[in-house]
C-alpha positions as CSV (number, residue, x, y, z in Angstrom):
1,X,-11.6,3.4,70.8
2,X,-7.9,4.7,70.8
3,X,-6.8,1.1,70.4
4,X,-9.1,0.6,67.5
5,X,-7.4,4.2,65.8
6,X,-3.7,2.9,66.7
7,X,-4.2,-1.0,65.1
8,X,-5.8,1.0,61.7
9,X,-3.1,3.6,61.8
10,X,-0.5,0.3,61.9
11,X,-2.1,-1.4,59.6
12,X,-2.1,1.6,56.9
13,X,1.6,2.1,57.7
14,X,2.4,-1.3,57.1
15,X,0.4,-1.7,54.0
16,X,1.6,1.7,52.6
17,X,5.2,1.2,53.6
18,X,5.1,-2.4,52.5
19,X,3.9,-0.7,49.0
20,X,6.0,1.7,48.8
21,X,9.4,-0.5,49.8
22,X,8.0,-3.2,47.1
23,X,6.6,-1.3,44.5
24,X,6.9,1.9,44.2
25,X,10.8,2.5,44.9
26,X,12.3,-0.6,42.8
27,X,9.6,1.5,39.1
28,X,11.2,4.7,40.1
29,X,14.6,3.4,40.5
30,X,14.2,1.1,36.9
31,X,12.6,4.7,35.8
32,X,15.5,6.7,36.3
33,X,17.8,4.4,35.2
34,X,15.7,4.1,31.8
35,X,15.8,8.1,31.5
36,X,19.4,8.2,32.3
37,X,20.0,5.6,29.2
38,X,18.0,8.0,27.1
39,X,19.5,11.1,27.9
40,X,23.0,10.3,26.2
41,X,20.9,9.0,23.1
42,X,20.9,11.1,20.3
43,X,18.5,10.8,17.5
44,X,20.2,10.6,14.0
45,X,17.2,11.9,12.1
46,X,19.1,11.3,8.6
47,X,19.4,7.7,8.8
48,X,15.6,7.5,10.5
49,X,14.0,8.9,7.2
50,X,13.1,6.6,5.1
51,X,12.6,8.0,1.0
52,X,10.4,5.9,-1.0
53,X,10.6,5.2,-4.6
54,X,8.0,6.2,-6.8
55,X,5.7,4.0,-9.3
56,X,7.3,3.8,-12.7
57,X,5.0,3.6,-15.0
58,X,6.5,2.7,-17.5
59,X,10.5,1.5,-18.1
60,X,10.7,3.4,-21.1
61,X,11.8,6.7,-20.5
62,X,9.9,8.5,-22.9
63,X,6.6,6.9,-22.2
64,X,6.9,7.2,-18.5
65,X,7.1,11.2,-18.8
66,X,4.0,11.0,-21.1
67,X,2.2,8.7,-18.7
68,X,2.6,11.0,-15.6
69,X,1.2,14.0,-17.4
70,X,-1.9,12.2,-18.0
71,X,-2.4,10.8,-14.4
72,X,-6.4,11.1,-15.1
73,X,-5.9,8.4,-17.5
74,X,-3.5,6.3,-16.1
75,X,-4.5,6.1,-12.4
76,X,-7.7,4.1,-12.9
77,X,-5.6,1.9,-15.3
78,X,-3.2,1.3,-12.4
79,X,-5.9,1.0,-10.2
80,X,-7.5,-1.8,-12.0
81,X,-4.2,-3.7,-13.0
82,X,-3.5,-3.3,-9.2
83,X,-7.3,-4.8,-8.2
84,X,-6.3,-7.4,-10.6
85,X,-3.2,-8.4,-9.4
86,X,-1.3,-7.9,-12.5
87,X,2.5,-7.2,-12.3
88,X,1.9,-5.5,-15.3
89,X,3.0,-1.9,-15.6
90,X,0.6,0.6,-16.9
91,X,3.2,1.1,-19.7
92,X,3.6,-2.6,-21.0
93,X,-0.3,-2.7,-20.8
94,X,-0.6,0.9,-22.6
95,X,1.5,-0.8,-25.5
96,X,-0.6,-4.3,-25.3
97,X,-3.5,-2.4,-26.1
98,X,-2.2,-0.3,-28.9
99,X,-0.6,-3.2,-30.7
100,X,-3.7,-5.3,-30.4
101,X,-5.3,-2.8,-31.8
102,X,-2.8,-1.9,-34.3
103,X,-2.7,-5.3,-35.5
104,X,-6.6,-6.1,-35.6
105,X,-6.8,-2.9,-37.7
106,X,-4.0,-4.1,-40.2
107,X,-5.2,-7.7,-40.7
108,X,-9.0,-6.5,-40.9
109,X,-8.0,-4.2,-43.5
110,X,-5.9,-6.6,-45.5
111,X,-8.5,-9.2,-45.5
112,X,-12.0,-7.2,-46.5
113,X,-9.8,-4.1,-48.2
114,X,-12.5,-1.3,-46.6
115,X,-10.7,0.9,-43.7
116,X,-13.9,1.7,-41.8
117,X,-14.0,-2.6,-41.2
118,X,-10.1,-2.0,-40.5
119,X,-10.7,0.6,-37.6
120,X,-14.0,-0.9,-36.4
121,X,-11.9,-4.2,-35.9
122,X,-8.9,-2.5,-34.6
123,X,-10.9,-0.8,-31.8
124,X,-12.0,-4.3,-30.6
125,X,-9.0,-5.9,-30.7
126,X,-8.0,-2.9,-28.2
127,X,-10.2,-3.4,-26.0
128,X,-9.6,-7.3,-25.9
129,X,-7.0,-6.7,-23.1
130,X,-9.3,-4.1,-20.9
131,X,-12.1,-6.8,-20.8
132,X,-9.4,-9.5,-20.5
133,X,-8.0,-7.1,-17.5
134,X,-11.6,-6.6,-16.3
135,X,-12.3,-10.2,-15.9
136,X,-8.8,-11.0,-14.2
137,X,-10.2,-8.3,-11.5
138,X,-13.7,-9.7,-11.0
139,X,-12.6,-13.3,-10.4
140,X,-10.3,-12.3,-8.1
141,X,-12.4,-10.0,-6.2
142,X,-15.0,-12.9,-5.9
143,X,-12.7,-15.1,-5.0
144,X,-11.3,-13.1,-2.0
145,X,-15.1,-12.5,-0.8
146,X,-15.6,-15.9,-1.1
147,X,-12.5,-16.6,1.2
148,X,-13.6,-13.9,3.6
């Protein structure tokens, strides 16, 4: 039986030290060597940060500082020129829409002479770019569930 304990007690020695010599030493030798290298490095946490730019809205001054006070207006309108892929700011599209309207209302008005007909048409022609805008969004939303 003591022969039996001995050959075990060998064996586990060998396979242990045999671990140890092979594995273990060389990781806590590349380990230290490693935390050595990091010890003289010194973290520059100025040139880490990194400051992002935000949105314009607009890159007209004027209307850009109007536009952010009414971010209840414009964030679905940036959402939906963003789900439509526009490059379009909310500014230039803002503008669209007002001249559109602008002129519908003018050239109704000059043609039938009522200004009811003139506003009546002039709302329309605003919203021709929302539903243009609109449409631009649900094809491309059908076309990336089609794709996925």
């Amino acid at each position: 039986m003591t022969f039996v304990v001995a050959t075990f007690a060998v064996a586990l020695l060998v396979t242990f030290g045999a671990y140890w010599l092979l594995v273990v030493r060389p990781e806590d030798a590349e380990r230290s060597t490693a935390m050595g290298r990091l010890r003289n490095y010194k973290v520059d946490t100025t040139s880490a940060s990194i400051v992002l730019a935000e949105d314009r809205l607009s890159t007209i001054p004027f209307l850009d500082r109007l536009l952010r006070r009414q971010a209840d207006v414009t964030g679905p309108i940036h959402k939906l020129l963003e789900e439509a892929g526009m490059k379009q700011t909310v500014g230039a599209f803002v503008l669209t829409a007002m001249v559109s309207g602008l002129a519908g209302a003018v050239a109704a008005w000059w043609f039938t002479g009522m200004l009811f007909a003139g506003i009546g048409a002039g709302l329309l022609a605003a919203a021709l770019p929302v539903l243009y805008v609109r449409r631009k969004r649900t094809v491309r939303l059908q076309t990336f569930e089609e794709q996925f």
